[in-house]
N, C-alpha and C positions, 0 to 999 in steps of 0.2 A: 550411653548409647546402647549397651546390652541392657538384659532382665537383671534381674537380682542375681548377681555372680556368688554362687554359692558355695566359700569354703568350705562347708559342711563338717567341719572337724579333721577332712580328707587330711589335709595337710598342713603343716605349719604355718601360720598368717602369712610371714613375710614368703616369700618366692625363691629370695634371693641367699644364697649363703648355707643352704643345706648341706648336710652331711653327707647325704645321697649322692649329691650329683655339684658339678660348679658350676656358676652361671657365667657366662660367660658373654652375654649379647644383650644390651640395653634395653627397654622397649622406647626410648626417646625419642632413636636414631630412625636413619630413613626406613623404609622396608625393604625387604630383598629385593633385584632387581626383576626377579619374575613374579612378582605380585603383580595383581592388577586392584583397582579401588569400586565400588560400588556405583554404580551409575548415577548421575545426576538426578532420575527421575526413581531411585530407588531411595535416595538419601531425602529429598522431600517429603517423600509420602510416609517415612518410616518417623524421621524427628520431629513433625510436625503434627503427628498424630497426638493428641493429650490420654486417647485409652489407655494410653502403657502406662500412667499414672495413675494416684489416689482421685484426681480430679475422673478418670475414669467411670471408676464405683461407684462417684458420686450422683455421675450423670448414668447411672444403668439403675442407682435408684432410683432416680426420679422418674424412671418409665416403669418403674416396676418390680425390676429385678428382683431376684430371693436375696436374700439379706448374705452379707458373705462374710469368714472370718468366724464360724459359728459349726460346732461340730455337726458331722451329716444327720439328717433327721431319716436315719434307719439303724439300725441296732444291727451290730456286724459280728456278736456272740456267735464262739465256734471260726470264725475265718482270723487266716494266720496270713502276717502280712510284715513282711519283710522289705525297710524302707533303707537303702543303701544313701549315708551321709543324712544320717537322722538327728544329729546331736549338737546343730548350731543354726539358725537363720532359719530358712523358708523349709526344710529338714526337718527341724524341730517342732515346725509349727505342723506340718503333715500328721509326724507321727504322732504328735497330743490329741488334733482330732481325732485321729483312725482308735489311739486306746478309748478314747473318751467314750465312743461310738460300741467300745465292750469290744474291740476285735484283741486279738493276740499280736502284740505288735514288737517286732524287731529289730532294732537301730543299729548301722555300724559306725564305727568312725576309727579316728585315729588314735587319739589320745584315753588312752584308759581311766586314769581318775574321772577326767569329763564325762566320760561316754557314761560311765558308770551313774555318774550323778544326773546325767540326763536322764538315764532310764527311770530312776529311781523319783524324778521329778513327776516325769511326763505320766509317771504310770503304764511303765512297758511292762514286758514280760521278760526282755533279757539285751543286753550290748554285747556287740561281737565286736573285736577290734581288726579293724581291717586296711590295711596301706592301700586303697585304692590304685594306686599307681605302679603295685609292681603285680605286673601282671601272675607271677605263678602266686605269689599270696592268694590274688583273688580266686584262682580255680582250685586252691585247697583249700580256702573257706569253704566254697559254696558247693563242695564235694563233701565238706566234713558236716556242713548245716542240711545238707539231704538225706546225710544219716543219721548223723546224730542228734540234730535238735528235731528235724521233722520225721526222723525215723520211718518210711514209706507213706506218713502222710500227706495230700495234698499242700502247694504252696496255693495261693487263694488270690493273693498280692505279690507284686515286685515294684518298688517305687525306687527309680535310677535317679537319686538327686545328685550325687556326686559330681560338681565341675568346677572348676578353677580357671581364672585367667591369671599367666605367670605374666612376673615382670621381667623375666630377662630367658634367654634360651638356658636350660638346664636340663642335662642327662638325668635316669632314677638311674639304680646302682645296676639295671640292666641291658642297657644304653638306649631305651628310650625317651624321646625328647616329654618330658614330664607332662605336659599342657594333654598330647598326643595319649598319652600312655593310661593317665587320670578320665577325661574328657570320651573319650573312645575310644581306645582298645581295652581297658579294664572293663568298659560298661561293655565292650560287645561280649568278653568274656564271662563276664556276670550272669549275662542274659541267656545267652545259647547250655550254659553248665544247668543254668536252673530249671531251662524250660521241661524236661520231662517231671520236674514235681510239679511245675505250674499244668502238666497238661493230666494231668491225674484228679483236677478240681473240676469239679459244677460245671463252674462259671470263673474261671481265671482272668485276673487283669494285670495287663504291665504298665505303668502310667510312667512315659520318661521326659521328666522336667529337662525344657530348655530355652536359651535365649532365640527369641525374634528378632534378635542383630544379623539372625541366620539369611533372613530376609534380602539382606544385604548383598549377600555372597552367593552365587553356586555353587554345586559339587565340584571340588577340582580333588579327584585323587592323586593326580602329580607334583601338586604343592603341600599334599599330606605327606604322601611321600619323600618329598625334600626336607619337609619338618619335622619328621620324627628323625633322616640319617642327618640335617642338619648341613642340607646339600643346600645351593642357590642361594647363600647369601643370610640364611636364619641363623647361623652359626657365628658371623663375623659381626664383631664388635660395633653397635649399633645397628646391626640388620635385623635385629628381632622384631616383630611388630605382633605385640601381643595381641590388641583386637581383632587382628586377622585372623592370626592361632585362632583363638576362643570361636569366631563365628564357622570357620573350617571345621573345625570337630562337632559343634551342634546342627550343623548342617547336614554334617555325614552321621548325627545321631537321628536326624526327621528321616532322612535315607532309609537307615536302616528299618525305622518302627516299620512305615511303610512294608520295605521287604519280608520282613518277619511276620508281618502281618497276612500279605498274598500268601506265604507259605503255610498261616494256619489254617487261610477259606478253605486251601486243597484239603487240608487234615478232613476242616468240615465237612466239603463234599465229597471224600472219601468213607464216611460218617464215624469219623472218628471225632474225641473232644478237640475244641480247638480253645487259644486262646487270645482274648481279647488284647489290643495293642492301640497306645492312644500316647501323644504326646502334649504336652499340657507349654505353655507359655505363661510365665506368673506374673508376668507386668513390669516395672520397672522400680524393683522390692528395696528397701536399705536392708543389709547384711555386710555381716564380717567382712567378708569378701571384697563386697565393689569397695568397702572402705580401704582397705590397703593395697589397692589394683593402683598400679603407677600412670599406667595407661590413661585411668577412669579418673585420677584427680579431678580436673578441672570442669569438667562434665559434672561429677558429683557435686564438688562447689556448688555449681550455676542448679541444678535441678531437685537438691537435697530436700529443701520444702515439699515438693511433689512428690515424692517416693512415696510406695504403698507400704503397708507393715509386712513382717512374715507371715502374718494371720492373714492378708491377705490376699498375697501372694501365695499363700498355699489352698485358695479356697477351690481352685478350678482342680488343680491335682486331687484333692482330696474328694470331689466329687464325683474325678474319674476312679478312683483308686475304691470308692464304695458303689458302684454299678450305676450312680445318678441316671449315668446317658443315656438309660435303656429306657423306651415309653413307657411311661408310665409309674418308674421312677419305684420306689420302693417297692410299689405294690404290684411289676411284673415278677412272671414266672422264674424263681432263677434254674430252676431245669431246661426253660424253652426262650430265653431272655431274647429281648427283638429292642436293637437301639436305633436313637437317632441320626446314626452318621455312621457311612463306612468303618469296616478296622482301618486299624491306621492311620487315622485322622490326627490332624494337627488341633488342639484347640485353645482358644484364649476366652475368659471370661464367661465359662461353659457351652461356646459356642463354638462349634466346628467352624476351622477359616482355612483360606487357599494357604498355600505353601509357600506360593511366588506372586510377586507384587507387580502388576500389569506396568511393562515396558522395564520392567528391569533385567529383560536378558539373564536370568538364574535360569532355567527351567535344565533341569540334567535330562542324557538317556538312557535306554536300557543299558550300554555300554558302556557306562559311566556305572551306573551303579553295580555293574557287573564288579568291574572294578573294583569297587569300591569294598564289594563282599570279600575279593579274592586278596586286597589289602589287609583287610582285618582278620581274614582267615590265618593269611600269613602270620602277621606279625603276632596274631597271640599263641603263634605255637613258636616264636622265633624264644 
């Protein structure tokens, strides 16, 4: 029912039994009692759709479409491009186009031997090892990668692949509920630590991969809130319900592009650089991940034929993450670059799409999202 759940190296397959934290809550069992479920006219329109699959593709070729799963046809020599959870699945597949394409390309992940031989695969330029999940790791990375690796040069790229759906409630060792910690609050931190080398480029892009299960869900900052302190039921034994988790935090990541997004127009019309903010939906991909998702079993079973590759689940990211979106496509200005779709655009299969699915009661407010900043501000300095 989600996108390509993408372990990305972030963290150890299984969920369950970390060192870090204990799990403590099934995903089997019911859901907390302040959950609420997707609307009827939401769950129709989302599982019945065949685009989130391979059959997809196949029907965008037949009308036409550019051929996908094929590195960007522009040459991105000189642009440095840092793709967080680069070294497994729809990750992996990102960062091999963007080297291929000649950019300078930077993957993190978790496991070092891996990371390492991913780089060395794909034709990176360098693995940084990074616990996504625990938030002060991630702002001494990306403190230590501003100086050190890009040493006052522009960042060009930021591609936020990092997300997990857990099987069971689990603390990391800073008592954030993991799903919570990995999913959005490590990416909001990522994001906000990096933006003054991103806004020091041209033409900056953030492309941040996520599930369309988002669709499903509205914003609720108060069932965030319960799920990272582990309040309302996420905590007790069988209350965990992982596919809520997962679509709550990519929900509150479209949120965010969004917001980050109005806060660069202003940069722009104050004429300062601004930079570009786009969220990419990769289809419904086979990766590591959805494989060992407890949740996802039997969904996986039933839909496994249909899954897209990583290649091509990372074809829409990768086209944002090389400036595709802008008219005219390689051969616009990147001094004066003019795209096709608002900042902040959601989009699936290189095409800007709504957010929210007609009668499905998602739509959040400003006060919600107010929220929801004042959330994430919190906790990643908690």
């Amino acid at each position: 029912m989600m996108s390509g759940i993408d372990l990305a190296d972030a963290i150890p397959a299984s969920a369950c039994g970390h060192s870090q934290g204990k799990c403590v809550g099934h995903s089997r069992g019911r859901p907390p009692p302040t959950m609420t479920r997707p609307s009827a006219a939401a769950l129709v329109q989302y599982m019945c759709n065949p685009m989130h699959t391979a059959l997809g593709i196949y029907l965008l070729r037949l009308v036409g479409a550019p051929a996908v799963a094929q590195p960007p046809p522009v040459l991105l020599h000189g642009q440095t491009v840092l793709v967080a959870g680069g070294t497994a699945g729809i990750g992996r597949a990102i960062a091999g186009a963007l080297a291929a394409a000649g950019a300078e390309v930077h993957i993190t992940g978790r496991t070092k031997e891996a990371g390492e031989r991913a780089a060395r695969e794909l034709g990176c330029t360098a693995y940084h090892c990074v616990d996504h999940s625990n938030v002060h790791e991630v702002r001494r990375f990306a403190e230590r990668f501003a100086i050190d690796t890009l040493g006052g040069r522009p960042l060009d790229c930021l591609v936020n692949n990092v997300a997990m759906m857990m099987n069971g409630f689990e603390r990391t060792s800073e008592g954030h509920e993991k799903a919570c910690a990995l999913n959005l609050i490590g990416f909001h931190v990522l994001t906000t630590a990096l933006l003054p080398a991103l806004e020091r480029s041209a033409c900056a892009r953030v492309v941040n991969v996520v599930s369309a299960g988002m669709l499903l869900f509205g914003l609720d900052t108060s069932a965030l809130r319960d799920l990272d302190d582990g309040a309302a039921g996420w905590a007790a034994p069988g209350g965990y319900d992982a596919i809520r988790a997962y679509a709550l935090t990519h929900r509150a990541r479209v949120c965010l592009t969004a917001h980050w997004a109005e806060q660069q127009d202003a940069r722009e019309r104050a004429g300062s650089r601004a930079v570009r903010f786009s969220c990419a939906h990769p289809g419904w991909v086979e990766t590591p991940g959805l494989r060992g998702a407890d949740a996802m079993r039997a969904w996986y079973t039933l839909t496994r034929a249909t899954l897209r590759t990583p290649a091509e689940g990372a074809d829409t990211p990768v086209w944002l993450a090389a400036g595709l979106d802008r008219i005219g496509g390689a051969g616009a200005r990147a001094d004066k670059p003019v795209f096709a779709a608002r900042n902040g655009a959601f989009y699936w299969d290189r095409a800007p799409r709504a957010t929210h699915l007609p009668f499905a009661r998602t739509a959040e407010s400003a006060d919600q999202l107010a929220r929801l900043v004042e959330f994430c501000d919190a906790r990643s300095r908690a």
